[in-house]
N, C-alpha and C positions, 0 to 999 in steps of 0.2 A: 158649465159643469153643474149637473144639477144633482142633487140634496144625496141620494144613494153612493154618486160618484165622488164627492167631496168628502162623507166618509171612510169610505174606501181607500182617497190621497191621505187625508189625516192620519185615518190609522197608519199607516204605512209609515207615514213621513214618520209618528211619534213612536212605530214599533222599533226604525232604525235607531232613533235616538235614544229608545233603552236601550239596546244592546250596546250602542258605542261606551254608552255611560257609564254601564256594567260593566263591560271591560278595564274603564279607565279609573271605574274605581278600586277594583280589585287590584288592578297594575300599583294603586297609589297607596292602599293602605301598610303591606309590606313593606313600604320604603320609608314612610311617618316614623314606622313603627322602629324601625331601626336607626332613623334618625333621630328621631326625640330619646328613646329607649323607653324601656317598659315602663319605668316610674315616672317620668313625663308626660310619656302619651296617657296612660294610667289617671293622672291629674287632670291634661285636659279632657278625657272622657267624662270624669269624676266630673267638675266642674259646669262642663257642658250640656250635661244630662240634666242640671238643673233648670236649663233654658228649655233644653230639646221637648219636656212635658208641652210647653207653651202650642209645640207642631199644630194640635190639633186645630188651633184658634185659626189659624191662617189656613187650612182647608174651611173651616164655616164660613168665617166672610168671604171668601175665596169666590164659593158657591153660589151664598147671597147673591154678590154685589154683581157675577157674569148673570144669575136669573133674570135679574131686574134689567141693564141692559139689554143681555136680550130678546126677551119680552118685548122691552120699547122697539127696540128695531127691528121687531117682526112685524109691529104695527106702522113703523117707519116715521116716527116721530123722534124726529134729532132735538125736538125741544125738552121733551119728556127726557130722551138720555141725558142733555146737556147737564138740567137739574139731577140724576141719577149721579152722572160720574162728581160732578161738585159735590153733592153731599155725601157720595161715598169717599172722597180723598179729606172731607173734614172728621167723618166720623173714624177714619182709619187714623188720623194724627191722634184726634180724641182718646181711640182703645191705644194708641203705642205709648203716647204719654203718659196716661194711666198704671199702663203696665211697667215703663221705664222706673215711676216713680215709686212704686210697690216694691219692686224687685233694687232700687237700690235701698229704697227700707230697711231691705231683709238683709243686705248686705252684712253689716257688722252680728247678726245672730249667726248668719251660716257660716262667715268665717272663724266668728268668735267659741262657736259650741256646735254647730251642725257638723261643717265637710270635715272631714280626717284628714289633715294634710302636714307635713312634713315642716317645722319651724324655717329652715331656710330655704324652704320654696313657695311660704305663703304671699310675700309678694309677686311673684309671679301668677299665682294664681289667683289674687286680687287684680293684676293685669288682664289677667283672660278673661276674669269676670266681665270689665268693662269692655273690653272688647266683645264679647258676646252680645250682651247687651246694644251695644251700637248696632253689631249686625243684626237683633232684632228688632230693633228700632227701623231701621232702613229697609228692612225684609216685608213687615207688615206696612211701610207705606210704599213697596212696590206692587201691595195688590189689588189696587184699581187698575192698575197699568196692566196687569197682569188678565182680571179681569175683562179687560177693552179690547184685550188681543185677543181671548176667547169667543167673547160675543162679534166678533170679526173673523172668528174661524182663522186666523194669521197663523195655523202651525208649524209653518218653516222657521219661522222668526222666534217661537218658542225653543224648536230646537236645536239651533244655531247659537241662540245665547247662552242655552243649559250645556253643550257639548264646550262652548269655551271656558265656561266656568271649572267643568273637568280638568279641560288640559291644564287650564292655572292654578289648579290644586296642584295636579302634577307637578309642575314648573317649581310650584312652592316647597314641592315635599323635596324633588332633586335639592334646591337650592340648600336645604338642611346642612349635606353637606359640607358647605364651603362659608359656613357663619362662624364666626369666632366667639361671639359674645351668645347672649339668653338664647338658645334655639327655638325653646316655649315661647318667650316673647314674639320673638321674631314672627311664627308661626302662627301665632292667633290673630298678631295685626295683619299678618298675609289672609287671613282664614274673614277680617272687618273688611277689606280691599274688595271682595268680590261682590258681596252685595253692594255698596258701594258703587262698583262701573255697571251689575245688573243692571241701578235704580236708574243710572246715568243714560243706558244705551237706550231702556226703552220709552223713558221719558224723552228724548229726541226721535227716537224712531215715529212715536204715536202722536207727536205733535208736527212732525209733519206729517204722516203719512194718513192720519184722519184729524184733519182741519176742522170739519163739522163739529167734533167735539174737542173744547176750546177750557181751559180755566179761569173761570170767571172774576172780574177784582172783585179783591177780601174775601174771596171765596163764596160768593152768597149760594150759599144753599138751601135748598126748600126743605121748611121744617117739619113737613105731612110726609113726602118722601123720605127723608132722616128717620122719621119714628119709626115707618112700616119696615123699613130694613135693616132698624137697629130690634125691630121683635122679629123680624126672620132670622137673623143671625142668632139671635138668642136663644130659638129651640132650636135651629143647626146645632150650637156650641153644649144645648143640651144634649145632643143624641152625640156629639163627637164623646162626649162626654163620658156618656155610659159604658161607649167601647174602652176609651182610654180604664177608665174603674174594674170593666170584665178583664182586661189582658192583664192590670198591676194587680188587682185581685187574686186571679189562678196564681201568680208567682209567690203571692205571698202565704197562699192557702198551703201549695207544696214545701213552700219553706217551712211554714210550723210543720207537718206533714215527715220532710224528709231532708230539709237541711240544702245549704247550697249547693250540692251536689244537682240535686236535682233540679235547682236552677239555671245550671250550666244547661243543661239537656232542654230544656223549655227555653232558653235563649235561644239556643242556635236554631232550633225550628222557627222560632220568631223573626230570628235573619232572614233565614231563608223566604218567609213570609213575607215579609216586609220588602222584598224582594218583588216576588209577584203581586205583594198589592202596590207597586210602585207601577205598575206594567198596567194594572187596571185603571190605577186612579188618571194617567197622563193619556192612557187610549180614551178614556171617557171625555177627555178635553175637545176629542175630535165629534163625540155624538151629543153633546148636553145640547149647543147653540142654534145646532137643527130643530132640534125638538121646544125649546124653549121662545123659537122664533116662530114655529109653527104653531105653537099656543097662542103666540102675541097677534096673530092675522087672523085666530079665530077659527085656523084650517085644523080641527082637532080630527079628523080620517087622516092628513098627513100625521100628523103628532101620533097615532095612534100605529101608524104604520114602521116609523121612526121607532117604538117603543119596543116592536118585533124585532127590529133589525138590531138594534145597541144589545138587546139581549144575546142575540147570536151571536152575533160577533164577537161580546167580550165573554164568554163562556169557549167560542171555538179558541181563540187566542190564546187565553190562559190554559186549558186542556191542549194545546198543542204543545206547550213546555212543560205542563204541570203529571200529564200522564208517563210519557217516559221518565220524567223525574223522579216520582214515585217507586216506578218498578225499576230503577238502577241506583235510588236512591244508597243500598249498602257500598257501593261501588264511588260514589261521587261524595258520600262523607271523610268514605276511606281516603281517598286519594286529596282530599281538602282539608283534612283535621286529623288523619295517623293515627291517633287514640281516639274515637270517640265515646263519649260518656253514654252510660246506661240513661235505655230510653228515647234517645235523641233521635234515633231512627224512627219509634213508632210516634213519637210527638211531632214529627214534621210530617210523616207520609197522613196524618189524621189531620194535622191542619188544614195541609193542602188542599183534603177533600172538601176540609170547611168553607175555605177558600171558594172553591166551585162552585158550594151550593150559593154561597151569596152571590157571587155572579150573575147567579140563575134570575136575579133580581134586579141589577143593573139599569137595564130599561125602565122597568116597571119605577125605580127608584127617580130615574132621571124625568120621567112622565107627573109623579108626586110633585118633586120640583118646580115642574114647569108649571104646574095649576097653583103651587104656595101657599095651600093650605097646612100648616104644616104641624100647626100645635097638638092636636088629638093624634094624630099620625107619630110621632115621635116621640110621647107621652108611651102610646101603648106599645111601638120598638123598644125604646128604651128598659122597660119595664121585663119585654122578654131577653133582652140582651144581659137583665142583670141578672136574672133568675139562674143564668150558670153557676154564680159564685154558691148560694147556697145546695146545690144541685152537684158541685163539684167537693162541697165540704162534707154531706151527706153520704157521696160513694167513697169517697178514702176514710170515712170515720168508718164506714161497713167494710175496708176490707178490701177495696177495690184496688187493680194496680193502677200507677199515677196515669197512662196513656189513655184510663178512660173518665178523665174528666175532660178530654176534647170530642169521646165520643157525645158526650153530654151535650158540649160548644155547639156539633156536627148537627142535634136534634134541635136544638132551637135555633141555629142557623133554617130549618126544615120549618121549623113555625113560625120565624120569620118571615119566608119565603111567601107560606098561606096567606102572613096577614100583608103582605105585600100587594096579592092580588085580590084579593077584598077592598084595602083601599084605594088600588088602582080600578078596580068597576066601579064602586061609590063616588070617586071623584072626576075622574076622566070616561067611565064608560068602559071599561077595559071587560071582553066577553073573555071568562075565565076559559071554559071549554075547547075556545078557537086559543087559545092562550097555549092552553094544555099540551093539542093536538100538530099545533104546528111548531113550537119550541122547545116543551119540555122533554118530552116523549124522542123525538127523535134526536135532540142532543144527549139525554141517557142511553140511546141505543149508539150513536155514534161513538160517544166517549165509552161507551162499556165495551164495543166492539175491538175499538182499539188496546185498552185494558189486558182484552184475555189474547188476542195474537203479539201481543210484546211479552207477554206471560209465555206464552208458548214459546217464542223465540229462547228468555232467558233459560228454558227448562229443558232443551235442546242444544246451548251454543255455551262454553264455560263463561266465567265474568272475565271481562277484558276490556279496553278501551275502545277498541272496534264493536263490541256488541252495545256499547253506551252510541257512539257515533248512530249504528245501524237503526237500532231503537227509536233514536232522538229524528232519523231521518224518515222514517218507515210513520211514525207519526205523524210529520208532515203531511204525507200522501192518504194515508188512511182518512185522516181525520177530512183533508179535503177532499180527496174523492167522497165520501160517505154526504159529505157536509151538499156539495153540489149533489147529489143523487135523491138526499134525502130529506133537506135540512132548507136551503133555499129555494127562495120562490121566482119565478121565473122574471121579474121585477128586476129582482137581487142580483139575480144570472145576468140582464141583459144590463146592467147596471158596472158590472165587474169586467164582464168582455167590454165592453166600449172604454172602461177605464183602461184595460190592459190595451186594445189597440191605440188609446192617446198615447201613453207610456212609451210604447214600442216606438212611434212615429217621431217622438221627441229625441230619444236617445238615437237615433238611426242618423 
């Protein structure tokens, strides 16, 4: 299978396994909710939210620790990984310990004067605390493992162990239930349990199924390797950074602004988001390792080629959900929320745009990556990423309504994109023009194209659940037809037909 066709399986394998996920978590959360009840579930959100900040940390090493990898194994030095994965599973203990010991520090401030909680539920939610905790403790040391199976391109095994992890939420939420005693309790230790058999399965999977890479006694790791990807990690975690401070930022800008009300409405577009950048970040797991392995051989025309394609692909993807979404978007709040709050409608269909334009950058991002230079690069992201806050404080002090502090997000989304391809020619050679002309350009036309015939449809056919279906399917075809006419290169084309003939041959 070679490098366009293994994409093409990837994505696939990892488009099916959002959707299962999506479904089964939407299946699961109604039944929590009704299990635990409001002021339960309420607690462990409460609670949990205080870990959940942490997310970001484990996307940066995440990153790191597969670049480095593989990198080496594009150069094909199992000795160079060996030293990589050791000192990446010491410094991963290193940051969880750290972190462990921090956060139960805090322990006695947050339950003492921080979280708001209910006198005879604070044990409980000193239970969940620790139980949180353990899962993130076990969480952050399954991500060399995590890691190993990237740089191995393994994405059936990724998706196979996320889709059980679903069902056993499920399993957990049923079980709610048929408990007699704490059902909170119960539920958090079930909620410790799954990372836990994660760490377990793929720690046996990977040590047998790559021998090559072995853990070394007492761990000896090499301390030049350690450094250079405890400072890549460090401006990763800078630049996760920024984003995390622009999203809690806007919320708290609209809070002084307009009160929680209007937080509600900027959450729920965030779900939604969070959503589709769920769909981005796990599709990308299918294109970083080609690209990253083609830096490590030195083949930078492949790498360069790989950088067109991850582009396309994950802007065609998310535009294949994200544009019918938008234009039924009145319809699909309606029928998921019955009352929706003022705003909610234009603060998701504006995100979403946001959404796409960063996409637009994908490639280009996962190319930065793979070269690792990364400190000036992230310095000066970072920098227009934060620029929305006072940019977003400036139009609601003038008057502005709240939905256009995301057109603000949408413009420097736009200047991010520019300085994207500036330091993707600066550092890898990337020709802005042939950039332009073969990706940008005609995924604006394709996705606009789409845009104004689902427009047309709505303004023709009443709102209904058939014209959501119709939309959502009519998109599909658009987008691909257009996409093959106008969008890929005939590389790409012959690349997707011989995938689809293996596909076909196997199921047959």
């Amino acid at each position: 299978m070679n490098s366009s066709e293994r994409v093409i399986w990837n994505s696939i394998v990892l488009y099916a396994k959002i959707i299962v996920c999506i479904i089964l978590s939407l299946w699961t959360v109604p039944i929590v909710l009704h299990g635990l009840g409001a002021s339960d579930y309420g607690l462990y959100s409460l609670v949990a939210g205080v870990i959940a900040m942490l997310a970001f940390l484990r996307t940066a090493m995440s990153s790191s620790t597969q670049r480095y990898l593989s990198v080496a194994r594009g150069k094909g030095d199992t000795t160079q990984m060996n030293a990589i994965f050791n000192s990446a599973i010491m410094l991963h203990l290193m940051i969880s310990l750290a972190i462990l010991i921090i956060l139960e520090a805090l322990s006695p401030f947050l339950f003492g004067h921080f979280l708001n909680i209910e006198p005879e539920r604070m044990f409980a939610g000193k239970v969940i605390y620790q139980t949180l905790l353990f899962s993130m403790f076990l969480t952050i040391m399954t991500v060399p493992l995590d890691a190993e199976l990237n740089a191995y391109e393994n994405m059936p095994i990724f998706a196979i162990i996320e889709i059980f992890d679903y069902i056993f939420r499920l399993v957990l939420a049923y079980s709610l239930q048929y408990i007699a005693w704490d059902k909170l309790i119960w539920y958090g230790i079930g909620m410790a349990f799954i990372p836990m058999v994660n760490l377990a399965i793929k720690f046996i999977y990977t040590r047998a199924k790559y021998k090559e890479l072995y853990i070394t006694k007492f761990l000896l790791w090499n301390p030049v390797v350690l450094k250079q990807m405890f400072n890549f990690i460090g401006w990763n975690t800078f630049g996760a950074l920024a984003i995390v401070g622009r999203n809690q930022g806007l919320a708290i800008i609209l809070n002084l602004f307009f009160g929680t009300v209007m937080n509600a409405s900027y959450g729920i577009a965030n779900q939604i988001n969070s959503v589709m950048g769920y769909f981005s970040q796990t599709l990308r797991k299918s294109l970083h390792p080609q690209l990253m392995q083609s830096e490590g051989k030195g083949d930078r025309e492949r790498m360069l080629r790989l950088v067109f394609t991850s582009s396309k692909f994950c802007v065609l993807v998310m535009g294949v959900i994200a544009i019918p979404l938008i234009v039924e978007l009145p319809l699909v709040l309606k029928l998921w929320l019955t009352d929706v709050p003022q705003y909610a409608l234009e603060f998701t269909q504006l995100i979403l745009l946001s959404s796409l334009v960063y996409q637009m950058s994908a490639g280009l991002m996962a190319g930065i990556l793979a070269v690792g230079k990364m400190r000036k690069y992230q310095i000066v992201i970072s920098i227009i990423i934060l620029i929305n806050l006072p940019l977003a404080y400036i139009l609601l002090k003038r008057g502005f309504a709240p939905p256009w502090i995301i057109v603000g997000m949408i413009g420097c989304e736009i200047l991010n994109h520019i300085t994207h391809l500036i330091f993707s020619k600066s550092l890898f050679g990337l020709r802005i023009r042939q950039f332009c002309w073969q990706v940008i350009l005609p995924l604006l036309l394709i996705l606009g194209l789409d845009w104004i015939i689902l427009m047309g449809i709505t303004n023709v056919m009443d709102t209904s659940f058939i014209r959501l279906v119709l939309n959502s399917s009519l998109s599909v075809i658009i987008v691909g037809g257009l996409a093959w006419l106008f969008l890929l290169n005939q590389m790409e084309k012959n690349a997707l037909l011989q995938f689809v003939k293996r596909f076909t041959q196997k199921i047959k």
